[in-house]
C-alpha positions in Angstrom: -166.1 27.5 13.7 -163.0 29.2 15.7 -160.2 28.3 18.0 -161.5 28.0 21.1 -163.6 25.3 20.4 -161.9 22.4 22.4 -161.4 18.8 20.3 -164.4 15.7 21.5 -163.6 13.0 23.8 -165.1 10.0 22.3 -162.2 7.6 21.5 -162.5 4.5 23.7 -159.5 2.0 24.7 -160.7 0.1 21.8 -160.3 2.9 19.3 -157.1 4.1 20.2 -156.1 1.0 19.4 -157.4 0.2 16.0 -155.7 4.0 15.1 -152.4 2.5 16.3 -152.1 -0.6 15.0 -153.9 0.8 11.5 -150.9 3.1 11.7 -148.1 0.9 12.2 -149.2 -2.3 10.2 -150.0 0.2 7.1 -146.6 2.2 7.4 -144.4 -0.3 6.4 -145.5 -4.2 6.5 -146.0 -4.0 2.6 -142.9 -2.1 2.1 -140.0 -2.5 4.8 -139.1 -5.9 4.2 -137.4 -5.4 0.7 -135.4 -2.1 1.3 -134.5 -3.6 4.9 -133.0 -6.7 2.8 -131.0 -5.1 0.7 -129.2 -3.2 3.2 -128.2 -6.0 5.7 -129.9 -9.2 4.3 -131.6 -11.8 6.7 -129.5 -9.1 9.2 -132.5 -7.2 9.3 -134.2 -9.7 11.9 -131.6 -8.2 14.4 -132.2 -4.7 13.2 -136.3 -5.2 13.7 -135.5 -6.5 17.4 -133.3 -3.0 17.5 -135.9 -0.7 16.2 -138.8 -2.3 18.5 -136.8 -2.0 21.6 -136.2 1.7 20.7 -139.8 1.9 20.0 -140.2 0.4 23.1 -138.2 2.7 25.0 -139.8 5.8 23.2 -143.0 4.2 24.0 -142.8 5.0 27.9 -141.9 8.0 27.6 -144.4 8.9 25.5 -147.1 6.7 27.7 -145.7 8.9 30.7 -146.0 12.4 29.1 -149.5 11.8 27.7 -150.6 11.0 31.2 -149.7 14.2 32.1 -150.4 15.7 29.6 -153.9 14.3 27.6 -154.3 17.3 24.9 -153.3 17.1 21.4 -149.9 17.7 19.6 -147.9 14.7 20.8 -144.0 15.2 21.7 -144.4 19.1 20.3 -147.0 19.6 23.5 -144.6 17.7 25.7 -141.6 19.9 24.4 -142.8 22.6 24.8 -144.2 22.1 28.8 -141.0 20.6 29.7 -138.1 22.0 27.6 -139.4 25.0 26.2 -141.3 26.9 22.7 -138.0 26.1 20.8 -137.3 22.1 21.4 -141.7 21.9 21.5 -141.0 23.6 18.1 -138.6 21.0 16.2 -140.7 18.2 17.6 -143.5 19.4 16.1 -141.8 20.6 12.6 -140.1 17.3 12.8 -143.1 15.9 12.7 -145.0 17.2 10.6 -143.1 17.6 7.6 -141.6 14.0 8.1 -145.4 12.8 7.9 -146.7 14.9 5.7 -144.0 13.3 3.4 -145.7 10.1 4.7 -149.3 10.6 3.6 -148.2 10.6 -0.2 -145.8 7.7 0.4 -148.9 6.2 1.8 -151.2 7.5 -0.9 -149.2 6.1 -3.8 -148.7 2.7 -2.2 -152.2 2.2 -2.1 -152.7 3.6 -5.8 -149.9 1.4 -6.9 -151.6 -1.8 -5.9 -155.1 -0.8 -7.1 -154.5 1.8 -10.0 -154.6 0.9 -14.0 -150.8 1.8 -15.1 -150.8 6.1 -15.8 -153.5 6.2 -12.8 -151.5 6.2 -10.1 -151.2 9.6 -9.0 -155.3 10.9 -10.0 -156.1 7.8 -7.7 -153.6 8.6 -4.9 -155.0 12.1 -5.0 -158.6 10.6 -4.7 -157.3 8.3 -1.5 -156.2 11.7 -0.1 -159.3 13.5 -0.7 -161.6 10.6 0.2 -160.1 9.7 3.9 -159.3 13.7 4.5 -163.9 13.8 3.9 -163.7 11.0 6.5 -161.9 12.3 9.2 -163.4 15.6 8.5 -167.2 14.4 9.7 -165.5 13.4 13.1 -162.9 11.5 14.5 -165.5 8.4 15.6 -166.1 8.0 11.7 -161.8 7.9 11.6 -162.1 5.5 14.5 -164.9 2.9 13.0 -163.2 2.9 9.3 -159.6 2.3 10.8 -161.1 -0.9 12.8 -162.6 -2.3 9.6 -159.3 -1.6 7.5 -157.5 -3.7 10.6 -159.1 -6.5 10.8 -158.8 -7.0 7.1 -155.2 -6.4 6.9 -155.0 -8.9 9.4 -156.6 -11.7 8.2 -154.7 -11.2 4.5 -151.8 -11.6 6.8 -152.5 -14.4 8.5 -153.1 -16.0 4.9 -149.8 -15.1 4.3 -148.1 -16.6 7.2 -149.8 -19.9 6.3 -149.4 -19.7 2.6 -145.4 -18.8 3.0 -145.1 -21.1 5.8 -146.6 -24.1 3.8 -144.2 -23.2 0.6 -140.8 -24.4 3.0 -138.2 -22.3 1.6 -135.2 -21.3 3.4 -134.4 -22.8 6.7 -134.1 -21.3 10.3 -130.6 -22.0 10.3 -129.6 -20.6 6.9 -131.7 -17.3 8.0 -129.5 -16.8 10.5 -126.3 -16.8 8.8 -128.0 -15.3 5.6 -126.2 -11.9 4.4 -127.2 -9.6 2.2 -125.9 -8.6 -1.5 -122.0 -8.3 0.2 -122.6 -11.3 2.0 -122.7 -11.4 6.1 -124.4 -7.9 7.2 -122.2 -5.4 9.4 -122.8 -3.6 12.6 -123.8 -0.5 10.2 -125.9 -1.8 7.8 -127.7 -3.5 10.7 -128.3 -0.4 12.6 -129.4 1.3 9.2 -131.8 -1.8 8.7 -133.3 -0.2 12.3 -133.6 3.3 11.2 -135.8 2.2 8.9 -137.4 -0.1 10.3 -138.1 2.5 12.8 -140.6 3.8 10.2 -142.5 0.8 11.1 -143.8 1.4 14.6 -143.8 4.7 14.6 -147.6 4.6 14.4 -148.3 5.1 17.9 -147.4 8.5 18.2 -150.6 9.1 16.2 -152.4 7.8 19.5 -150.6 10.9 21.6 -151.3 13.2 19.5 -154.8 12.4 19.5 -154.7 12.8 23.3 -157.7 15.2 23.3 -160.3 13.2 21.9 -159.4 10.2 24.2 -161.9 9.4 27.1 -160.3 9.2 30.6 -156.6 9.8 28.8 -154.4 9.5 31.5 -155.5 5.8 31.7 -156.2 5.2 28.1 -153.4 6.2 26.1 -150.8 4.5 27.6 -153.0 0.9 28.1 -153.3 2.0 23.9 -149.8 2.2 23.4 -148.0 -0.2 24.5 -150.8 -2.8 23.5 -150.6 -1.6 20.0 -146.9 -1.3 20.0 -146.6 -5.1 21.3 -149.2 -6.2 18.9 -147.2 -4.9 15.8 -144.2 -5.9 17.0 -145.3 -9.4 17.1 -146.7 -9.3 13.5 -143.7 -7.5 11.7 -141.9 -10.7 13.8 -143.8 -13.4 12.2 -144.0 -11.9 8.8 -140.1 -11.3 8.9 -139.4 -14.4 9.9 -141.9 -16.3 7.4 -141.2 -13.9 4.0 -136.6 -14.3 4.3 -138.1 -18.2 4.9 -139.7 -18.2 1.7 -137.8 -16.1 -0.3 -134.5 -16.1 1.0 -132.8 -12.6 1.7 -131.2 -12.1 -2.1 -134.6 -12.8 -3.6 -136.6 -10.8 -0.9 -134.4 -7.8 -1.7 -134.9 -7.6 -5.7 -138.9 -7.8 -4.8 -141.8 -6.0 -5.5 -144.5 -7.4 -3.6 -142.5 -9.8 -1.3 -145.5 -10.3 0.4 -147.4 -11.5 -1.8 -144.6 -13.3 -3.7 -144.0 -15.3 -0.1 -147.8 -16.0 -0.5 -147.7 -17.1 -4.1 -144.4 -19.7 -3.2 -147.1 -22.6 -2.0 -148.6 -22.5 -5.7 -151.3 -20.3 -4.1 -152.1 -18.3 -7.4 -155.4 -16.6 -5.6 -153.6 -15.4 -2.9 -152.1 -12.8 -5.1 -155.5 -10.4 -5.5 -156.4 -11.0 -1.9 -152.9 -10.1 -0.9 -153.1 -6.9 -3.3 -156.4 -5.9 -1.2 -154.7 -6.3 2.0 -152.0 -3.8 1.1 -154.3 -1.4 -0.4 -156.4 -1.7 2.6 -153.1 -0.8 5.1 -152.1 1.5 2.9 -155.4 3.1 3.1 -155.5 2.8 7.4 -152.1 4.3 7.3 -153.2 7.3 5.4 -156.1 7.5 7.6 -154.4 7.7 10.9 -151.8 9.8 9.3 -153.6 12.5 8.1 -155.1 12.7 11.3 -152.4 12.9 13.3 -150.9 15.5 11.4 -153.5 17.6 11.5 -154.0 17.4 15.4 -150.2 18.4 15.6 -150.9 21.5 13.4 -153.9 22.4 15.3 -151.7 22.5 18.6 -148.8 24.1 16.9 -151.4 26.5 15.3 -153.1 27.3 18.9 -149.5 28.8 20.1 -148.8 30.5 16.8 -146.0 28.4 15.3 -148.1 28.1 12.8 -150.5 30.2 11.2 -153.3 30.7 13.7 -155.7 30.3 10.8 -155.1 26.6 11.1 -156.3 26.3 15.0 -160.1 26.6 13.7 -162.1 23.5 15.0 -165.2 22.8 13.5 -168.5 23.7 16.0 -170.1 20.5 14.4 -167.8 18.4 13.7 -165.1 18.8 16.5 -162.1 18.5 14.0 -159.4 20.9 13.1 -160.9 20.9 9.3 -159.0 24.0 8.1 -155.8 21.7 9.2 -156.9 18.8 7.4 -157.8 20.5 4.0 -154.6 21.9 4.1 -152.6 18.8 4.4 -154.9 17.2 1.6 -154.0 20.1 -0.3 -150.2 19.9 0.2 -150.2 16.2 0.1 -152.0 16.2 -3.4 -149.3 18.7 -4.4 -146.7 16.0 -3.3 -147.9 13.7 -5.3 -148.1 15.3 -8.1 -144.1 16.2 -7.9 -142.4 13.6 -6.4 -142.0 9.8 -6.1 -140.7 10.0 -2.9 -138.7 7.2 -3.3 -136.7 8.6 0.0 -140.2 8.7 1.9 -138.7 6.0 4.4 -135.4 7.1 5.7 -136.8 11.1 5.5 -139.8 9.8 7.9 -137.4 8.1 10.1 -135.5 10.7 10.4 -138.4 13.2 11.1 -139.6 10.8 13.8 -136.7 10.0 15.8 -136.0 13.5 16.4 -139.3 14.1 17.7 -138.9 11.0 19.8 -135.5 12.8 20.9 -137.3 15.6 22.3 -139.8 13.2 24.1 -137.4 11.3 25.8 -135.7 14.2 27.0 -139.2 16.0 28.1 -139.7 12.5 29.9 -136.6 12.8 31.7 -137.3 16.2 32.6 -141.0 14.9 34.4 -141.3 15.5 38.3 -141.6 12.4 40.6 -145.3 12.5 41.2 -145.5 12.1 37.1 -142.8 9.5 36.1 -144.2 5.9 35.4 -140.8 4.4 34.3 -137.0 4.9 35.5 -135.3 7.4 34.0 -132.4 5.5 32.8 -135.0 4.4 30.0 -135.6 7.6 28.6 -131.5 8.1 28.3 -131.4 4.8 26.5 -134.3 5.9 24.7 -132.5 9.3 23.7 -129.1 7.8 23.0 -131.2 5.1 20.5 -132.7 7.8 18.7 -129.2 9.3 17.5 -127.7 6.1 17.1 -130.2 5.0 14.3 -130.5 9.0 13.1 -126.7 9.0 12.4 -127.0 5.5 10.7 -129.7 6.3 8.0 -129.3 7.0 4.6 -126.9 10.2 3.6 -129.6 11.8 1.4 -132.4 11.2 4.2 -130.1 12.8 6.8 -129.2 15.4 4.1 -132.5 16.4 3.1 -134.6 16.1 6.9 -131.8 18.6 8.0 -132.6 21.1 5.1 -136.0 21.1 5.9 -135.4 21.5 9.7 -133.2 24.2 8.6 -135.9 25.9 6.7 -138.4 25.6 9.5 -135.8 26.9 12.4 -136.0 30.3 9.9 -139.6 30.2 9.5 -140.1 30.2 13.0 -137.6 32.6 13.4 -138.6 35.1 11.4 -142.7 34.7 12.7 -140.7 35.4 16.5 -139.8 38.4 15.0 -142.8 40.2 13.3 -145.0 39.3 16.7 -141.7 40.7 18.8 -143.0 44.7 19.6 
């Protein structure tokens, strides 16, 4: 077990897919809708068409860099190969600590819809320790339980398409006009729908930074990501659309469980513990791909000593970065046990489209014989990413920049003790 033990390439087209979509339908489809609501009412139909064409537009540039560049550690790899150790850096930091802050978010979702009431955080805990033995045996095992978790999620909601859409509700016209608690949504509480909507999709990253364990990578991960990307985009479409229908955007905004309240509109009754599965089940896949995601980006920031080097051991047998992984279960448990995270969304955003700022920038810095898509996308790209930064939540912005701060110093200081 040491660092020079490269990662296995056994992640199919497939695969890479299932990670993706596990990611992105589990990050937010049981929890974005409400927040998103009461921010900018049925206005957050516009800001989920903003946020997936900013996804979009990150999307190809990260398709283009992992072409390049098919090792693991995402946007802080590309970074660092195109702009240098300090921008690989705070993509890296960026995004680890905004997913990190992710895997409990995740973690207590999934206890919240299975745990007796006082067992929420012991049972989140367990979710953390059970998926971080999962991934730990080897990332096929990772690959095989996140195509099982999808395919479940997805029939529960395709149930509750057709459950919602056979309740009626509100129609298509007074969706459009629908506003939120202050009536009509503006410009800015559109825009910070799309931050955190952002949240959402930004599951594919997982597949980049997995880029080491994917066979024949150049071709793979970008088929993998924009596939996965359009699929999700397509069912956060339909389940927007259907939930304001059947709820209306006032209502959808006080709820709980506004899927499963859309569900439960048709006089459905039994819909409600199959619906509870689903989201426990995408909570679950979320966690999964998140924790190893994370882990892969510690292992690569870990190989070039931004973080401890201790953390670049891959297992001989396995061909994971294990000490990475126990050490996000560890800190993740920790979370838990401090912390609702009731910010978890807008500080992930944030986290995220920074990291996607430094990828669109490496992008634009690619050579000819590299690029796949203009560069013009990769400015709009950029420019989305601080557009929907600037627009989030104060105490999201306020607390991802203290933590940036604290990392900047961190790596500032290590720069020093290795300087002779």
């Amino acid at each position: 077990m040491n660092n020079t033990i490269p990662l296995a390439r056994k992640l199919g087209l497939a695969d890479a897919i299932a990670i993706g979509l596990a990611s992105m339908i589990g990050a937010g489809v049981f929890a974005v809708f409400a927040p998103t609501a009461a921010i900018a009412g049925s206005g957050l139909l516009i800001g989920l068409l903003i946020a997936g064409c900013v996804a979009y537009l990150n999307a190809t540039s990260s398709a283009q860099l992992a072409a390049q560049y098919p090792v693991s550690g995402g946007a802080y790899t590309y970074g660092r190969e195109q702009l240098g150790e300090w921008p690989g850096f705070v993509a890296g930091w960026s995004f680890v600590v905004g997913k990190t802050a992710s895997c409990a978010a995740m973690s207590l979702t999934f206890a919240a819809y299975v745990a007796p009431s006082g067992w929420e955080k012991p049972v989140a805990i367990a979710a953390v320790l059970l998926l971080t033995g999962i991934n730990y045996f080897g990332v096929t095992r990772t690959a095989t339980v996140a195509k099982v978790i999808v395919v479940v999620v997805l029939l529960v909601l395709a149930l509750v398409v057709v459950a919602a859409s056979a309740s009626g509700g509100t129609g298509a016209a007074d969706l459009l006009g629908g506003g939120g608690g202050d009536g009509q949504p503006a410009w800015y509480a559109v825009l910070q729908s799309a931050g955190l909507l952002f949240f959402a999709f930004a599951g594919y990253a997982r597949i980049a930074t997995m880029g080491e364990e994917v066979r024949s990578p150049e071709r793979t991960i970008p088929r993998a990501i924009a596939l996965s990307l359009g699929l999700a985009f397509v069912i956060y479409a339909v389940l927007a659309v259907v939930v304001l229908g059947a709820l209306g955007p006032e209502r959808l905004a006080e709820s709980t469980a506004p899927l499963a309240e859309a569900a439960g509109q048709s006089g459905w009754e039994w819909t409600g513990p199959i619906v509870r599965i689903g989201a426990s089940a995408a909570a679950l896949g979320a966690l999964l791909a998140l924790i190893a995601g994370v882990s892969r980006t510690g292992l690569a920031m870990a190989r070039n000593d931004d973080l401890p080097r201790w953390f670049a051991a891959v297992h001989s047998r396995y061909r994971v970065p294990h000490r990475a992984e126990l050490a996000l279960a560890a800190i993740v448990s920790a979370l838990i046990l401090v912390t609702d995270l009731r910010g978890a969304i807008g500080f992930s955003s944030f986290g995220v489209l920074l990291y996607y700022l430094i990828a669109n920038i490496a992008a634009y810095r690619q050579q000819p014989e590299h690029r796949r898509f203009p560069r013009p996308l990769q400015i709009v790209g950029a420019i989305g990413c601080l557009l929907l930064v600037a627009t989030l939540p104060l105490q999201s912005v306020a607390g991802g920049v203290i933590v940036l701060g604290a990392g900047v110093v961190y790596r500032v200081i290590r720069v020093k003790l290795r300087t002779p």
